[in-house]
N, CA, C and O atoms as CSV, one atom per row, in Angstrom:
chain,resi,resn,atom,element,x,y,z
A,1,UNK,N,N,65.863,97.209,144.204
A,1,UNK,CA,C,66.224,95.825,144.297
A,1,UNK,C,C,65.345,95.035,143.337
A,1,UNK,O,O,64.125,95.203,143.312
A,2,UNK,N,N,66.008,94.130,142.509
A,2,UNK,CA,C,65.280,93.240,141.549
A,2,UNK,C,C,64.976,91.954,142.172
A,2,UNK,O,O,65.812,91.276,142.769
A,3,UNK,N,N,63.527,91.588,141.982
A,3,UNK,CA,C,63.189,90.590,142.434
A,3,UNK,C,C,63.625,88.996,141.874
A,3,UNK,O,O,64.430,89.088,140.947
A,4,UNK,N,N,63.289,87.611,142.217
A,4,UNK,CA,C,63.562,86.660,141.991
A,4,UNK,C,C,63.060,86.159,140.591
A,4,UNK,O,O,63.579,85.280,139.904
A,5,UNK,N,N,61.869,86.950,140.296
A,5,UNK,CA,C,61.263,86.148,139.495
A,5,UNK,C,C,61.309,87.174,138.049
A,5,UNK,O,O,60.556,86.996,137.091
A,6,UNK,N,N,62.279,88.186,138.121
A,6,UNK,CA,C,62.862,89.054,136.693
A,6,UNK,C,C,63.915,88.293,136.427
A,6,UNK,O,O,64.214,88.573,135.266
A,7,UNK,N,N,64.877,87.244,136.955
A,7,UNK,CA,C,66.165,86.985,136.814
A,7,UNK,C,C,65.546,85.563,135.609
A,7,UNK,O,O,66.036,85.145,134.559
A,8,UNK,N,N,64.132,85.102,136.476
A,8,UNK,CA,C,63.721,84.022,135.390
A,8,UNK,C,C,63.777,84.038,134.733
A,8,UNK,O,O,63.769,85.204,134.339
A,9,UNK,N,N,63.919,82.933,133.519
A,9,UNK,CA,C,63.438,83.576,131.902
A,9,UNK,C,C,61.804,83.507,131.788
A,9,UNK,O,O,61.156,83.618,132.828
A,10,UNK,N,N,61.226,83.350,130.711
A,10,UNK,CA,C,59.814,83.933,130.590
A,10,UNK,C,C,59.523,82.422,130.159
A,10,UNK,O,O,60.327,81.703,129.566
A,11,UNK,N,N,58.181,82.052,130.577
A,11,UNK,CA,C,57.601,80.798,130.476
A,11,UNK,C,C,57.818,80.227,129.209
A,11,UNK,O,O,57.455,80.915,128.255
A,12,UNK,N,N,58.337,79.106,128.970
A,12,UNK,CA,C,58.129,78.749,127.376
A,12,UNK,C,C,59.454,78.834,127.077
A,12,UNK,O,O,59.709,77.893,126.326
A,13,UNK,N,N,60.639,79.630,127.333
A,13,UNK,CA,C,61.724,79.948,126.846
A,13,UNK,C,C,63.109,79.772,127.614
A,13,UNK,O,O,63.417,80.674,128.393
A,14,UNK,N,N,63.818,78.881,127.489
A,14,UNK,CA,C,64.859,78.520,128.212
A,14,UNK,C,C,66.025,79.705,128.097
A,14,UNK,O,O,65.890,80.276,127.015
A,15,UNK,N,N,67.062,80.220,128.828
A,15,UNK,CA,C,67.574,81.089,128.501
A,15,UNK,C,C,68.926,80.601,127.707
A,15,UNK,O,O,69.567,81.305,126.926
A,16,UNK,N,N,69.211,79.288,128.063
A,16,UNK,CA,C,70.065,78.869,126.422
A,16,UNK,C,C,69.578,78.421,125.832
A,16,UNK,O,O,70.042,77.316,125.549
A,17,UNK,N,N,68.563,78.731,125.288
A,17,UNK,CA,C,68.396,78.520,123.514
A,17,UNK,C,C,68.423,78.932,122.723
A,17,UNK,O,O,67.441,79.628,122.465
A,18,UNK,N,N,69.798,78.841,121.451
A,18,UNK,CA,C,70.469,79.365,120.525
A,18,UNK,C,C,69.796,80.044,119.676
A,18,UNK,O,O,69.150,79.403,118.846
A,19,UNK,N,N,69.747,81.814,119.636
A,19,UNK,CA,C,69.147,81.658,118.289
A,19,UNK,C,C,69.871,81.380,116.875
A,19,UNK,O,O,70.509,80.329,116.827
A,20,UNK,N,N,69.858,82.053,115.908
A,20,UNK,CA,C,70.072,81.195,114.371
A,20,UNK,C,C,71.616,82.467,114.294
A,20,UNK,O,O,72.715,82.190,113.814
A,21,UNK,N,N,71.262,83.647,114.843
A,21,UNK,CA,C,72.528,84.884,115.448
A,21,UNK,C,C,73.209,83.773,116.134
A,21,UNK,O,O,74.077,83.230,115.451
A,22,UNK,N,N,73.064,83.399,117.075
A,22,UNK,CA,C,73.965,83.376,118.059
A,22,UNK,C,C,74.609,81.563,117.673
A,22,UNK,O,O,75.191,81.011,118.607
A,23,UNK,N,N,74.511,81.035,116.786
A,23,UNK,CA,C,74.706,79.706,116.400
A,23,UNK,C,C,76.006,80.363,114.807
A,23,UNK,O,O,77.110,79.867,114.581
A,24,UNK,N,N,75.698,80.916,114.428
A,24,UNK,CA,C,76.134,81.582,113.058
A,24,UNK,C,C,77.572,82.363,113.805
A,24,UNK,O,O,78.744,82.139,113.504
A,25,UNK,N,N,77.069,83.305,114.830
A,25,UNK,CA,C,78.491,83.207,115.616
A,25,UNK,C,C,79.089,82.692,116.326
A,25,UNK,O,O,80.192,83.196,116.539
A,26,UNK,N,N,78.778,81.605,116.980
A,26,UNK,CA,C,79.586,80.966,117.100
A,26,UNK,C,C,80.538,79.549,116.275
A,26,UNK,O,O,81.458,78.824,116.654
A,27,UNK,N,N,79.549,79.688,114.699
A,27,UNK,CA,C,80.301,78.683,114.074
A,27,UNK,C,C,81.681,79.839,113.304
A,27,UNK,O,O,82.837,79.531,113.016
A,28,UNK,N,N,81.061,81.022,113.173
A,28,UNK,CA,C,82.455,81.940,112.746
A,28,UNK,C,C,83.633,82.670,113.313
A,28,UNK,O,O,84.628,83.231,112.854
A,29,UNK,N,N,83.035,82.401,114.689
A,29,UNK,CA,C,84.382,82.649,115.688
A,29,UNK,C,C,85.520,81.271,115.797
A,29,UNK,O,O,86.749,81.266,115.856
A,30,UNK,N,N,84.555,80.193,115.793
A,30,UNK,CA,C,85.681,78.471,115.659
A,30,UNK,C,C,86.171,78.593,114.290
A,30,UNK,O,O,87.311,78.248,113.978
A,31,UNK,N,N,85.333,79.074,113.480
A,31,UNK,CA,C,86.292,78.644,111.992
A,31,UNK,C,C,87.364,79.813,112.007
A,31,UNK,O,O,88.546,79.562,111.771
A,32,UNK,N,N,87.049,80.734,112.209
A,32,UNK,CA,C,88.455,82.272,112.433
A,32,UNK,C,C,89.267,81.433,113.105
A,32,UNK,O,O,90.141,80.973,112.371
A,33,UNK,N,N,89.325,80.970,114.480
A,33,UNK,CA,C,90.119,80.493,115.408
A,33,UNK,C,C,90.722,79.330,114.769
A,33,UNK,O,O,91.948,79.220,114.779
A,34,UNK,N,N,90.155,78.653,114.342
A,34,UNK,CA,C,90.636,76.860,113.691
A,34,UNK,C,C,91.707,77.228,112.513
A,34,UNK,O,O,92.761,76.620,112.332
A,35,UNK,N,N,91.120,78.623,111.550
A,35,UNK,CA,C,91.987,78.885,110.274
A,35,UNK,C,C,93.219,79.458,110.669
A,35,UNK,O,O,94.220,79.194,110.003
A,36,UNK,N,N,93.321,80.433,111.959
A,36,UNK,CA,C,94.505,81.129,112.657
A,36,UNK,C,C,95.667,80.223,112.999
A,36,UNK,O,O,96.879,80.099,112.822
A,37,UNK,N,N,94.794,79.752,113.490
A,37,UNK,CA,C,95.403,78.184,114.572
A,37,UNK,C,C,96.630,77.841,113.373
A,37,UNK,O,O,97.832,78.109,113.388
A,38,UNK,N,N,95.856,77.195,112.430
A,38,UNK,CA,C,96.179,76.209,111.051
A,38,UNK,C,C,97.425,76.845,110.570
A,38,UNK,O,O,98.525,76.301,110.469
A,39,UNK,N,N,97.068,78.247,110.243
A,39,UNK,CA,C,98.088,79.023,109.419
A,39,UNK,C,C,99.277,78.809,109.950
A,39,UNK,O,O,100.276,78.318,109.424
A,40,UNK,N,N,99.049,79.377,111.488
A,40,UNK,CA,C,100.505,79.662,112.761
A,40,UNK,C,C,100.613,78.254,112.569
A,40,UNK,O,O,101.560,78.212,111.783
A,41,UNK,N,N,100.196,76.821,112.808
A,41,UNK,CA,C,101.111,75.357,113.059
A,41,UNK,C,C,102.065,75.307,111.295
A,41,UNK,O,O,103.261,75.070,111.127
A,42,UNK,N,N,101.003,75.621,110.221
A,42,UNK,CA,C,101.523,75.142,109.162
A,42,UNK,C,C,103.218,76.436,108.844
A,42,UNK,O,O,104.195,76.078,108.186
A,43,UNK,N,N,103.094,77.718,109.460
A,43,UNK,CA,C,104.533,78.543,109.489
A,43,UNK,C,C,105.329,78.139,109.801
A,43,UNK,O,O,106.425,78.249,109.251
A,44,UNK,N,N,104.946,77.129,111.424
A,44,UNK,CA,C,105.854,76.846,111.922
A,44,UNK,C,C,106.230,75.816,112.210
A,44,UNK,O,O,106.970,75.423,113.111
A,45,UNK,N,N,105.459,75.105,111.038
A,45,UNK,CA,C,106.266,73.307,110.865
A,45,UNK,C,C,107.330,73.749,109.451
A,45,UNK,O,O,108.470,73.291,109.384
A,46,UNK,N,N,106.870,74.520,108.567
A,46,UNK,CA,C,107.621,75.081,107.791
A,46,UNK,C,C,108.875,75.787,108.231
A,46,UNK,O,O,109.948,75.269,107.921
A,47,UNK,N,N,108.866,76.685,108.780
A,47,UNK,CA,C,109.851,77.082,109.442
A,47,UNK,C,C,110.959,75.674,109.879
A,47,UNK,O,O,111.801,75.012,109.273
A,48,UNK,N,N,110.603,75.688,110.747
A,48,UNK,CA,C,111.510,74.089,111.881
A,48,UNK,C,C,111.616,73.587,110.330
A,48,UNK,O,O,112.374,74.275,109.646
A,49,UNK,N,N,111.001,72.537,109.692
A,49,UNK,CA,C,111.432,71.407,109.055
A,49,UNK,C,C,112.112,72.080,107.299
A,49,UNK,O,O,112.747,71.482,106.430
A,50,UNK,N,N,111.741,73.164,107.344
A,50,UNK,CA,C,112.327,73.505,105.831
A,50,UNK,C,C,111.070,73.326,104.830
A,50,UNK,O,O,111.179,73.783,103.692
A,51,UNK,N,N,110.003,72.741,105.180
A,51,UNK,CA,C,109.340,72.635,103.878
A,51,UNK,C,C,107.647,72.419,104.710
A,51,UNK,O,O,107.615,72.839,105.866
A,52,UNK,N,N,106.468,71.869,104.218
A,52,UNK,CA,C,105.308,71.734,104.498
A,52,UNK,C,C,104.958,70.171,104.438
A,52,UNK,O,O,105.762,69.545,103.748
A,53,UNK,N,N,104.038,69.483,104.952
A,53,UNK,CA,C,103.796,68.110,105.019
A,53,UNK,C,C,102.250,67.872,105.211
A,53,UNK,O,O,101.601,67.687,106.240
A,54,UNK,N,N,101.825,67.945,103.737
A,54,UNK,CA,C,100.392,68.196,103.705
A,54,UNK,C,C,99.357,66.966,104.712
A,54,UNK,O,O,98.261,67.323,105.144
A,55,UNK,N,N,99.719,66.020,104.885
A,55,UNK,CA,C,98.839,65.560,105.780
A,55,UNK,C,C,99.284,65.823,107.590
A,55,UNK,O,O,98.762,65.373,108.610
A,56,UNK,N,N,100.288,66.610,107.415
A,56,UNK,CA,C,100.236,67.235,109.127
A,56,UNK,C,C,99.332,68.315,108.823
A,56,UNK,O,O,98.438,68.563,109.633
A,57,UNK,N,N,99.458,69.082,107.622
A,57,UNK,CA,C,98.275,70.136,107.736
A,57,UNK,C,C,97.082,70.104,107.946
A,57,UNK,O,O,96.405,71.071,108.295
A,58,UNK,N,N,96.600,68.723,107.712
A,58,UNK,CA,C,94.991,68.156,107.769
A,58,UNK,C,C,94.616,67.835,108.572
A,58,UNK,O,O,93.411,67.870,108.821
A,59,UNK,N,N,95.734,67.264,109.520
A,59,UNK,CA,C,95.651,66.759,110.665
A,59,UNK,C,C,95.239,67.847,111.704
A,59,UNK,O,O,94.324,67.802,112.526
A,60,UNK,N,N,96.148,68.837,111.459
A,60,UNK,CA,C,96.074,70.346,112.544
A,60,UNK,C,C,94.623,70.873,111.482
A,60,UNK,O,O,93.895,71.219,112.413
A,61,UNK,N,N,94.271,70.986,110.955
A,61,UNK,CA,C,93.318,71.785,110.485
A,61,UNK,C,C,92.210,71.372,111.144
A,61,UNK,O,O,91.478,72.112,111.801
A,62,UNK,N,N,92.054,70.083,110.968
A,62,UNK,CA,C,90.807,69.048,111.991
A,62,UNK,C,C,91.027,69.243,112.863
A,62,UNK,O,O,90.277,70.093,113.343
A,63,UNK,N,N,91.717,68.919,113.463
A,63,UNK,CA,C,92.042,69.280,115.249
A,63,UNK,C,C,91.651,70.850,115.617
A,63,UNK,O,O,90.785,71.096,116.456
A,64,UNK,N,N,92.466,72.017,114.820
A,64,UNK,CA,C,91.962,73.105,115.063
A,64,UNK,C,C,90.588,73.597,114.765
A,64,UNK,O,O,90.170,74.409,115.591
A,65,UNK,N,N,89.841,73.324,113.853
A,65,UNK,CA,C,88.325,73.710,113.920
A,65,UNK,C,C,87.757,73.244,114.775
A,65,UNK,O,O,87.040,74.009,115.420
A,66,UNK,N,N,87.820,71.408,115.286
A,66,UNK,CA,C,86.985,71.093,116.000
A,66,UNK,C,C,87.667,71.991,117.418
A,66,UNK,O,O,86.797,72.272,118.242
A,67,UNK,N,N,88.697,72.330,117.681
A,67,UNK,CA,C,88.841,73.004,118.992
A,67,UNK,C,C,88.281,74.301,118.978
A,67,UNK,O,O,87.630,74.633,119.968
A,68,UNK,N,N,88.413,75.112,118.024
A,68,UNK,CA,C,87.522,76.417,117.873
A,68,UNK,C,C,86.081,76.490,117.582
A,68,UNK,O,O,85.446,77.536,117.715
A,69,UNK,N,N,85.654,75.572,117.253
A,69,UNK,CA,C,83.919,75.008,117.012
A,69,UNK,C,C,83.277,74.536,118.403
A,69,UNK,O,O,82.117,74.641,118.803
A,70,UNK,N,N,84.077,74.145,118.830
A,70,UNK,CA,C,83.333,73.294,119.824
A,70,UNK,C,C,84.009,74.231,121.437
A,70,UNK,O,O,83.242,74.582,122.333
A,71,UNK,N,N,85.146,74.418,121.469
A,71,UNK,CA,C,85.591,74.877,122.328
A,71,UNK,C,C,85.428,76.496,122.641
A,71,UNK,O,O,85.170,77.028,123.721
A,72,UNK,N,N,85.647,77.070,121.432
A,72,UNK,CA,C,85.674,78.597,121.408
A,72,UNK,C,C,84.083,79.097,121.584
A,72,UNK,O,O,83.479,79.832,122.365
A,73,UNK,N,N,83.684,78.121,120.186
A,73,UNK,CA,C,81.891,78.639,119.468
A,73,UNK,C,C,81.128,79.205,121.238
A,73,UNK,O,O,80.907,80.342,121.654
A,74,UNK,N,N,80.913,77.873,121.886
A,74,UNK,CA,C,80.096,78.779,122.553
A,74,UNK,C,C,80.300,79.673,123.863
A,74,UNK,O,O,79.442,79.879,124.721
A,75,UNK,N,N,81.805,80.237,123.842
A,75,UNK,CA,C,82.053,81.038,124.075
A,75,UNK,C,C,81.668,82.473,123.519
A,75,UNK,O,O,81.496,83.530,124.127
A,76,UNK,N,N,81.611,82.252,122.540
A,76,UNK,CA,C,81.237,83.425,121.582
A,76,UNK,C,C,79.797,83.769,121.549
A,76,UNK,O,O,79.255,84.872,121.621
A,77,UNK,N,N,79.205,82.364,121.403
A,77,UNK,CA,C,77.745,82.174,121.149
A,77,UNK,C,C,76.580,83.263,122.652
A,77,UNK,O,O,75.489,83.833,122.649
A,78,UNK,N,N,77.709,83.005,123.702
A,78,UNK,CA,C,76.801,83.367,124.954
A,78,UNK,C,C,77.506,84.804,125.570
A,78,UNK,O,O,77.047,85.555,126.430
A,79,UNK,N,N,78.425,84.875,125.026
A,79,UNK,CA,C,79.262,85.889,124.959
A,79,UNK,C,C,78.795,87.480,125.295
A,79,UNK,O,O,79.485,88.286,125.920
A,80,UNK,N,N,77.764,87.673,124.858
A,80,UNK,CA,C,77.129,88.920,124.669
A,80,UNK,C,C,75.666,88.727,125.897
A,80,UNK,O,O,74.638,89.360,125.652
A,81,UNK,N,N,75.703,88.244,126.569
A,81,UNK,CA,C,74.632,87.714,127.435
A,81,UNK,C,C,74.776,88.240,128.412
A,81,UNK,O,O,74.022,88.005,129.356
């Protein structure tokens, strides 16, 4: 049986605090996710409308990073924990 005070983290050290690994993946798991995202909306506004409409693409591109940056990242970031 493991005691109370192994589950602690160690004096001085919070157990979320990012290292420079775990910040690096999670900014490359949101940008994978944000660029996926982007590709699939921009197929399939193409598709439906016949052609591309470069400021809907900018629009979804922003929208999709910040949802994979912010939403995904530290999923990824703590992921392995």
């Amino acid at each position: 049986m493991t005691s109370v005070a192994s589950a602690l983290p160690a004096r001085g050290r919070s157990r979320f605090a990012l290292t420079k690994r775990e910040v690096l993946r999670a900014l490359a798991a949101g940008t994978a996710f944000g660029v996926v995202l982007t590709a699939g909306f921009t197929a399939m506004a193409a598709w439906q409308c016949g052609g591309i409409c470069l400021p809907e693409i900018v629009d979804n591109a922003a929208l999709s990073l910040a949802a994979g940056i912010f939403g995904l990242g530290p999923v990824a970031a703590y992921g392995r924990r």
